[in-house]
N, C-alpha and C positions, 0 to 999 in steps of 0.2 A: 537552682538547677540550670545550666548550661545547654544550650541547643546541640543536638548529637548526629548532625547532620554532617560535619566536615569530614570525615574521614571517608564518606559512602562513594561507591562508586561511580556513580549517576551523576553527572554532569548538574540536571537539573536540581538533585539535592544538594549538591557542593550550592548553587547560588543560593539557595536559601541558608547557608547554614552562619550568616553576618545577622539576620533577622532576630529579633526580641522574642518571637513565638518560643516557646521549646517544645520543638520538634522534637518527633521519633521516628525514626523509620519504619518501616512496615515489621512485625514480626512480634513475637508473642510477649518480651518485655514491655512493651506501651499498654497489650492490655490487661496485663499482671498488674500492673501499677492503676489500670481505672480499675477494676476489680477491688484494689485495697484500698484506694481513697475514694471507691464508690462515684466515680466522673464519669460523662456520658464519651465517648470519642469525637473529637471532630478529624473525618479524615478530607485530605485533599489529594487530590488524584490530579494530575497537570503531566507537562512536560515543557522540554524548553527551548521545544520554538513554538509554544503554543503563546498568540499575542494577549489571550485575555488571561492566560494565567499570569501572564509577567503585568498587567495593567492591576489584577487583586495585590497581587506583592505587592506592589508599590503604593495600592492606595492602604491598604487594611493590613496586611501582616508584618510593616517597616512601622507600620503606626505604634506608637508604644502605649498610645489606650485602648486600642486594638489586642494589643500582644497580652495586657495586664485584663484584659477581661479572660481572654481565652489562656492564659497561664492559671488564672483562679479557679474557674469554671470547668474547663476541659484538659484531656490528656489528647494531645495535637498529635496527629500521623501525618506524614508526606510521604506522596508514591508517585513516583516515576514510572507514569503507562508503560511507555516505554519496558522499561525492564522488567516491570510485573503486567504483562497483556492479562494474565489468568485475574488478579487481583482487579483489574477496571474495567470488566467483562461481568463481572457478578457485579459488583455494584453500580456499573452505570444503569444495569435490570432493575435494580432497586430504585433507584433515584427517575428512574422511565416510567417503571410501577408506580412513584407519585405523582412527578411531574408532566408525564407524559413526552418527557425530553432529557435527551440527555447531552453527554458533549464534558469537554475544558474549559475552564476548571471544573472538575467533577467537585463537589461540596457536599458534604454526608456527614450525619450526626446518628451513631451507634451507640447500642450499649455497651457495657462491659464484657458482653460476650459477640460483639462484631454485630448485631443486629443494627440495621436501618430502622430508624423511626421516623426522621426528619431528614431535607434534602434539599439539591436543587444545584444550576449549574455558579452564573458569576452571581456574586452578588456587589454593587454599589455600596460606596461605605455609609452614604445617608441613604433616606428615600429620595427618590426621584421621580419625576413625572408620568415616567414610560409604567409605571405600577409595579416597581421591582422594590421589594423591602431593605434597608437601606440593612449591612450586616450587623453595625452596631446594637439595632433590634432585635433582630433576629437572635443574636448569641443572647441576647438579655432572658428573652422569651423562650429559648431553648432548653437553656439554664432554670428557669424558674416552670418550665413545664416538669421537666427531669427529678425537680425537688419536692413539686408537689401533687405531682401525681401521675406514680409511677404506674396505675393500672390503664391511662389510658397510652401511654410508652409501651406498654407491655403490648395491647392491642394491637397498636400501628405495627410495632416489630413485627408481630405474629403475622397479619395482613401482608405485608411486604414479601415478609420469610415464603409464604406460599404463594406470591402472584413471583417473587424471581426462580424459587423450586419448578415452577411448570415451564415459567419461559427460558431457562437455559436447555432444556431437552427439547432441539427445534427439530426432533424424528417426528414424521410423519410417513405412516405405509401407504403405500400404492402400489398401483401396478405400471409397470413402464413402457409408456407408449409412444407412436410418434404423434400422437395428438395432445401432449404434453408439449413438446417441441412448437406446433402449432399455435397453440393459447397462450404460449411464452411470448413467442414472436408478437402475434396482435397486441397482447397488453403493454408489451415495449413501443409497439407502434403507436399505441393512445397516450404513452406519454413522449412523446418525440414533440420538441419546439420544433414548427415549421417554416419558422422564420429565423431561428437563429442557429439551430444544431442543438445537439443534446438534449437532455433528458429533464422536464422537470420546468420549475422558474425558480426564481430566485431563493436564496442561494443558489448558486448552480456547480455539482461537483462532476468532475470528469469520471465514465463509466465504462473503462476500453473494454473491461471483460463482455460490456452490454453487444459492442463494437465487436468485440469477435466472434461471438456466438452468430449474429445478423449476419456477419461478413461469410462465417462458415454457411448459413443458411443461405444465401445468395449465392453461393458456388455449387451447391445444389440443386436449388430451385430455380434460380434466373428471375428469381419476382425480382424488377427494378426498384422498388420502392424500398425493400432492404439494402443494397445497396448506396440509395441515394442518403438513409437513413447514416450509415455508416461513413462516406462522404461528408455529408454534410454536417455530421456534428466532429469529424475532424479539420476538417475547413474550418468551420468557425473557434474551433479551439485555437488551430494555429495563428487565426488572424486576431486574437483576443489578445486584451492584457496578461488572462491567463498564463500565458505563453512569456517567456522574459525573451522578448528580441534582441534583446544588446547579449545576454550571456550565455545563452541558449537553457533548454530544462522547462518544467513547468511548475508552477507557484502548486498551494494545495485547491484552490479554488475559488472561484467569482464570488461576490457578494449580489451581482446583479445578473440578469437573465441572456445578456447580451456579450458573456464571459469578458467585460472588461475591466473590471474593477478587482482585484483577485484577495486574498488574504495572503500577504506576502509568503511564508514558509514555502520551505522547496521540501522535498521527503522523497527520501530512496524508494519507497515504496511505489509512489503513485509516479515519479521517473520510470522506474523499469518496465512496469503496463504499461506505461503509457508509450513507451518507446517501442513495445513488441507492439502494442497495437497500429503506433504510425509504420512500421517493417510489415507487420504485416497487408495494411491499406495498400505501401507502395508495391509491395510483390504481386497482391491480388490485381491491380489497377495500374501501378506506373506512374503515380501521382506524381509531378516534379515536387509538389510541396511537400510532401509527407517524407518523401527524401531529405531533401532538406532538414524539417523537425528534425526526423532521428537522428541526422549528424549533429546538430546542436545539442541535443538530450546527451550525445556521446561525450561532447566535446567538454559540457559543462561538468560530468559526472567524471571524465577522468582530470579537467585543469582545480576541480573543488571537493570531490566527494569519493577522492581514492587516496589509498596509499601502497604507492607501486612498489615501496621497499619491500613490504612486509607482506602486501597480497589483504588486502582490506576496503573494503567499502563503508563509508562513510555515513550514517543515519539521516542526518537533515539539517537544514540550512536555516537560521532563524528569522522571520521579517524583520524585523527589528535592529538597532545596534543599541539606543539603548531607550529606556522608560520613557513611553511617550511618543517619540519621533514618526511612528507609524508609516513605516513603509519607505521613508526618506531616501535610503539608501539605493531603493530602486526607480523613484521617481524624477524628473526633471521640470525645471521652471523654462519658460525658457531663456531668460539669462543663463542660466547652466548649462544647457546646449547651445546658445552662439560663443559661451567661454571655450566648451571646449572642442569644437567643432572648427573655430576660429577661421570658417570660411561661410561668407554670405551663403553662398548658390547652396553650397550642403546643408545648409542652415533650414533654408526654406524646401528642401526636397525633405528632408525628417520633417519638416514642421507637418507639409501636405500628406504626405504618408501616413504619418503615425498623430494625427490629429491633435498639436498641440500648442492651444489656446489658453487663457485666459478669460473666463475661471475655467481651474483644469479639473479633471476629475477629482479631487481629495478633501474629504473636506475640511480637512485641520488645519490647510495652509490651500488658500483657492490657486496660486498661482502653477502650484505640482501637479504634473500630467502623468498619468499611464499611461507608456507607450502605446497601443494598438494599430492594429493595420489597415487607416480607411480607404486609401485607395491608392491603385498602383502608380507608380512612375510612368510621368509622361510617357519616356521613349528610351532607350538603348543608352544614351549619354546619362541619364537619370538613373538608370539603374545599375550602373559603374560607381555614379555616385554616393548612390546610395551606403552600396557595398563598401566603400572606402572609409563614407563617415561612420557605419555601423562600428567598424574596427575604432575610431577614435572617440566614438564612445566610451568603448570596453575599456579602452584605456584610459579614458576619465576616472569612468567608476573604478577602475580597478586602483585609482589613488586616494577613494575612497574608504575613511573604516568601515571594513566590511559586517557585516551580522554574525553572530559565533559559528561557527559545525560543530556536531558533537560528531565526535569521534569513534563513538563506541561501535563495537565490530555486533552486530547482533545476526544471529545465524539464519534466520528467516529471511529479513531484507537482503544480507549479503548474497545468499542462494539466489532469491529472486531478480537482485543487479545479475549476478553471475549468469544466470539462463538467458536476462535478455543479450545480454555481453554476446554470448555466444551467437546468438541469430543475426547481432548486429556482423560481429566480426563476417557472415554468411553472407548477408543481405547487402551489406551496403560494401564489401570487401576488402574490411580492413582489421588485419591479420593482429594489430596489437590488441585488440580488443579481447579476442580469444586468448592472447597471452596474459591478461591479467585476469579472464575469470578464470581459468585453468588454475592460476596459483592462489584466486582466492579459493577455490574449489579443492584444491589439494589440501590449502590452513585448515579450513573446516573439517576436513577426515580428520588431519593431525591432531588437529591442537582442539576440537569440538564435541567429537567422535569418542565416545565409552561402548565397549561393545554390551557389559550390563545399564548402564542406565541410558545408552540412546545420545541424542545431541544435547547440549548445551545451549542455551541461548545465547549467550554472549562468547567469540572466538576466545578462548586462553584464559577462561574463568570459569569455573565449574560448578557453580550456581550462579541463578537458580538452572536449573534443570527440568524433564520432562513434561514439556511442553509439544503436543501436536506438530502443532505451525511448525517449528524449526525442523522434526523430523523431515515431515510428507514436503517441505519448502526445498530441501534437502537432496532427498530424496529425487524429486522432478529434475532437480537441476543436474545431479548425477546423470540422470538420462540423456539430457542435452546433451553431456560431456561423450557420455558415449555416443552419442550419433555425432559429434562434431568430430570426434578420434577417432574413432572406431577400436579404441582402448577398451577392451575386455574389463579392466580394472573397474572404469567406472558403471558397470552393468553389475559388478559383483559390490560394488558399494552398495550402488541403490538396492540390492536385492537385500542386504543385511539391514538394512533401514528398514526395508518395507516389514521384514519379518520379524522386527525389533517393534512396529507398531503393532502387528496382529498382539504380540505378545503380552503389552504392555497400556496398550487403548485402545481395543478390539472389544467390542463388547458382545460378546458371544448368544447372549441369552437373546436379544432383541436390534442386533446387527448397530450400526454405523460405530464409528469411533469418537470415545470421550476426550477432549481437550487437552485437561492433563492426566498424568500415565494413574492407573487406579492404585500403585503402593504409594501414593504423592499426600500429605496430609498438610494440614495447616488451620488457621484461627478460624472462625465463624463459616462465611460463606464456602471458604474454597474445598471443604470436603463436600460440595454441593455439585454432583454430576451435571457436566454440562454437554450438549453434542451440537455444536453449531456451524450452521448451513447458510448462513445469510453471509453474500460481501459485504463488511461492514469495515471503512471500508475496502481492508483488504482481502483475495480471495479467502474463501474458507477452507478453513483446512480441512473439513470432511470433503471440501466439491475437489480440494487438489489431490486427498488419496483416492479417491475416484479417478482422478484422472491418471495417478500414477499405476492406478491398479487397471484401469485402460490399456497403458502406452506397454508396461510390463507381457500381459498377456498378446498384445501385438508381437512383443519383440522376442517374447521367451517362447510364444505355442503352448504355455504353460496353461492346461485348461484349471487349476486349481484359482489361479488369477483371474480369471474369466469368473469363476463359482463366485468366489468374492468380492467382486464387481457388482455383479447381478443380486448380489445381497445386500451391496452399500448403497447399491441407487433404488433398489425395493423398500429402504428402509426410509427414504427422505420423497420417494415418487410422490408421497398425496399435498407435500408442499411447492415441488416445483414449479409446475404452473402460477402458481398463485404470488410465488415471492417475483417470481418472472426479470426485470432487473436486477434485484437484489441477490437473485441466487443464481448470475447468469454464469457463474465457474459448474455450479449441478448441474445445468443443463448444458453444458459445453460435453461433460461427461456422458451425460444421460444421449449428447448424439454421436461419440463414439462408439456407444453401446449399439446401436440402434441402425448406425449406416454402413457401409464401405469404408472399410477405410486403405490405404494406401499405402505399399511396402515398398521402397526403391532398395534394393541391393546391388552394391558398387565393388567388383571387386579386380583388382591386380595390386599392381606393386606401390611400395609408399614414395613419398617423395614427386614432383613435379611431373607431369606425363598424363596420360588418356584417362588412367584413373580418377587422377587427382582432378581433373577436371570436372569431370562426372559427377564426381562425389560431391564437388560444392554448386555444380549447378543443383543437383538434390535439394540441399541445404536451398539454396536460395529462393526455389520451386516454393511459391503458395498453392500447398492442399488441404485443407481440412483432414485432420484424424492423420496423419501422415508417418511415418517411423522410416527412418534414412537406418541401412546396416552398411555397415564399410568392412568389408574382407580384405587380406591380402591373398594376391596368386600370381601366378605366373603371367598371364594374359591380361589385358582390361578385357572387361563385361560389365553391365547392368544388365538388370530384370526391373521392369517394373511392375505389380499384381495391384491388384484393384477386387477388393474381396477375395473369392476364389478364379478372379482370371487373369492369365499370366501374361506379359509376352514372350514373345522371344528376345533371345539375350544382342543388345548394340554394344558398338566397341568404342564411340566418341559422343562426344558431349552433345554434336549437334546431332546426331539420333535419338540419343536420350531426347532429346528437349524437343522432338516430334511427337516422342510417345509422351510427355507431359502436359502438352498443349489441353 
């Protein structure tokens, strides 16, 4: 039997499909065939930029005693997260429910009927010291548990089956208060590093939605300590390794507590927060740096992670180039920097700067450094210089083999590029930015957009389908669209979105929305209702229809949006508190519901003039809870209202921006 991986979509399945393993893809053939040859599954769940799935590839599924155990033994699945979110959302539950962890390479051993019995994430191909069972055993022991006794398999499944049945329905009722908001805040405060920014210790993953929940709380409150919170763990991000200072963007995140060591991958995802988070620090505050950032985030996302022909955003960027090298491609010795630097003085202004020694941070080669930022430039002449060698940097590396992009248009992250696109295009004002999320915003209606079955996941493919996230991702960003135009069009998209999910994963009986749509079926787990509210870690897609079902009854007066608002954050109120970071997209929502929030309407004519001014200082205006409407009329006017108080109507920008102070 031949591995049936070549022909799949999925970038990351095309790399596996040279391997000895024989693979199947996700879907009901692989387990039709353990069904008749009675094989347990082994499924692997990856993607590809993930570094420790591409480390198992090479040690254990390229292995051809590797491959001849689990060709004998198992009927092999590969899934690309990626493409299937619904498919490694149930089983990472499973694999969490034993191991109490989860993550890439996800590694799961099923029955014939998709049940978990056995699990865990990488595994080593011997044993090893660190007390990880080496795979080779493991498959042995898997195999010989499966043959000879099937009643304690049966057990585990069953145990499993009902610890992931309870944990994908993460509703919990309450009532919604602002003292939910409150005990959000403090527990974000107890886990605040106070010495280095962010959230947590090591690993350490970047948190903007944690960041703009605080940030909105501190435009409220005035507490300085949310603030400094907010500051402070964007400061330290920027000055991390975290942070790629030669190309701009951010890695996925630190290995160490002090964000400088990062896990190479770049991801459209944690780009786009991350870049509304730094627009929004500098609108709220004026930070030079966080300006800064977001022009880098912009600069790298449109010179690597777009495609302007076609109106597409690009998924993620691999650490790697190839097996092994860990991270090389973004590291420097420093012989590599005086090569290509090939000027003393700039030589040693990057060395002091960006602290780079021998031994460097990496530990598979001592003399490779991450970049990081330990202290500033002398003086005005240093920091000319700096600026200069930064640039011949980029252009070392960029004659470097780069790490792969996968290409793949997926309609969630594209949406979410696209929103931030848009605030940047506002914030930092620069007009091409708007012109590419517009035409990816346009693809996705076109070419994404079913009016019976809803979004697509992937741009110009039509499976899989009905999937939450891409709706309500969708959806939000429609909204952007219209308060960046004031295009009716895009108010009339998102409304058929949103009434496409009441329709379709609206769960009527006991309020929030399920994952994927309820006529949606499939193998084992996935007809297993799920309703989730944790950022994990990208926003949730229950905390983003909240939000869009926020911004709607702002924008529409529509009180039916408002009903269903009050219904969807009634539905998850007894856990917000409690998930507190985790669920800081709910309670971004939850203080919509709860506060003032803030109407600017901007109206005369289109084109350059009083108006148009207006209209983007709006846009550019940090307010929490905020909705920009852009009219056309004969006259310029703003209003700006603040709950129910109005003002009276200004005709230039610098009036407005009295009344916004």
């Amino acid at each position: 039997m031949s591995n049936l991986l070549a022909s799949e979509p999925s970038a990351y399945l095309r790399s596996a499909a040279h391997q000895p393993v024989h693979w199947h893809p996700w879907g009901e053939a692989a387990f039709q065939r353990a069904r008749a040859e009675d094989k347990p599954v082994l499924l692997d769940i990856g993607a590809v930029w993930c570094h420790w799935c591409h480390v198992m590839d090479g040690e254990s599924y390229e292995d051809p005693e590797v491959a001849g155990l689990l060709n004998r033994e198992f009927v092999c699945v590969k899934v690309d997260r990626d493409e299937r979110p619904d498919v490694d959302a149930r089983y990472q539950r499973a694999v969490q429910a034993l191991t109490g962890q989860g993550g890439w390479p996800l590694t799961a051993f099923l029955t014939p009927a998709g049940e978990v019995f056995f699990g865990g994430t990488y595994f080593p191909p011997e044993d090893n010291h660190y007390g990880r069972p080496g795979f080779i055993s493991v498959l042995k022991q898997v195999a010989e548990l499966y043959r000879r006794d099937r009643a304690r398999v049966s057990k585990s499944a069953t145990a499993i089956r009902q610890q992931v049945t309870e944990s994908l329905d993460e509703a919990k009722a309450g009532q919604v208060t602002a003292a939910i908001l409150d005990e959000a805040a403090g527990q974000m405060a107890r886990l605040f590093d106070i010495r280095y920014g962010g959230f947590g210790t090591a690993p350490k993953f970047p948190h903007p939605a944690g960041c703009d929940f605080l940030l909105a709380r501190w435009h409220d409150t005035r507490e300085g300590w949310m603030r400094e919170v907010v500051e402070k763990s964007l400061t330290g991000m920027a000055r991390g390794g975290i942070r790629d200072h030669v190309g701009g963007g951010f890695h996925r995140y630190s290995v160490d507590e002090r964000w400088i060591v990062p896990h190479f991958e770049k991801m459209s995802y944690d780009n786009s927060e991350l870049l509304r988070a730094y627009l929004n620090g500098y609108a709220a505050g004026g930070t030079p740096l966080f300006r800064e950032v977001a022009q880098g985030i912009v600069t790298w996302v449109l010179e690597t992670l777009s495609d302007h022909a076609h109106g597409a955003f690009y998924t993620s960027q691999d650490a790697d180039v190839e097996f092994g090298d860990d991270g090389d491609y973004w590291t420097w010795t420093p012989d590599e920097l005086r090569a290509a630097l090939n000027d003393e003085k700039a030589f040693q202004v990057i060395r002091r700067v960006y602290d780079v020694e021998v031994p460097g941070e990496m530990q598979h080669d001592h003399e490779k450094n991450v970049l990081w930022w330990k202290q500033d430039p002398a003086d005005a002449a240093e920091w000319q210089v700096l600026r200069e060698a930064l640039g011949r940097l980029k252009a070392a590396r960029g004659r470097r083999k780069s790490p792969y992009v996968d290409t793949t248009p997926y309609v969630n992250w594209n949406a979410m590029m696209a929103a931030a696109f848009l605030q940047a295009g506002a914030v930092l004002d620069r007009p091409e930015c708007n012109t590419l999320a517009l035409k990816v915003l346009s693809r996705i209606w076109a070419e994404a957009w079913d009016d019976a079955r809803g979004m697509a996941h992937v741009i110009g493919r039509p499976e899989p389908q009905g999937l939450l996230d891409d709706n309500v991702q969708a959806a939000a960003a429609f909204l952007d669209a219209y308060e960046a135009t004031g295009d009716a069009a895009w108010l009339t998209r998102a409304l058929a979105v949103a009434h496409h999910c009441g329709r379709v994963h609206w769960d009527e009986a006991t309020g929030g929305f399920f994952d994927v749509a309820r006529d949606r079926s499939g193998a084992a787990y996935l007809a297993t209702p799920a309703k989730p509210i944790q950022d994990a870690p990208t926003p949730s897609a229950n905390g983003v229809a909240a939000l869009v079902l926020a911004r709607l009854a702002a924008i529409t007066d529509d009180r039916e949006w408002r009903r269903l608002l009050d219904r969807q954050l009634a539905t998850f109120a007894g856990a917000a508190a409690q998930l507190a970071l985790y669920g800081a997209t709910l309670l971004r929502a939850i203080d919509w519901a709860l506060n003032p929030g803030t109407r600017i309407e901007v109206a005369g004519r289109r084109g350059e003039g009083p108006a148009c001014a207006m209209h983007l200082l709006a846009l550019q205006t940090y307010r929490p809870r905020k909705v920009v409407i852009r009219k056309t009329a004969a006259q310029p006017a703003a209003t700006v209202c603040v709950g129910t108080t109005c003002s009276l109507p200004v005709a230039t920008a610098d009036d407005l921006r009295k009344l916004l102070i």
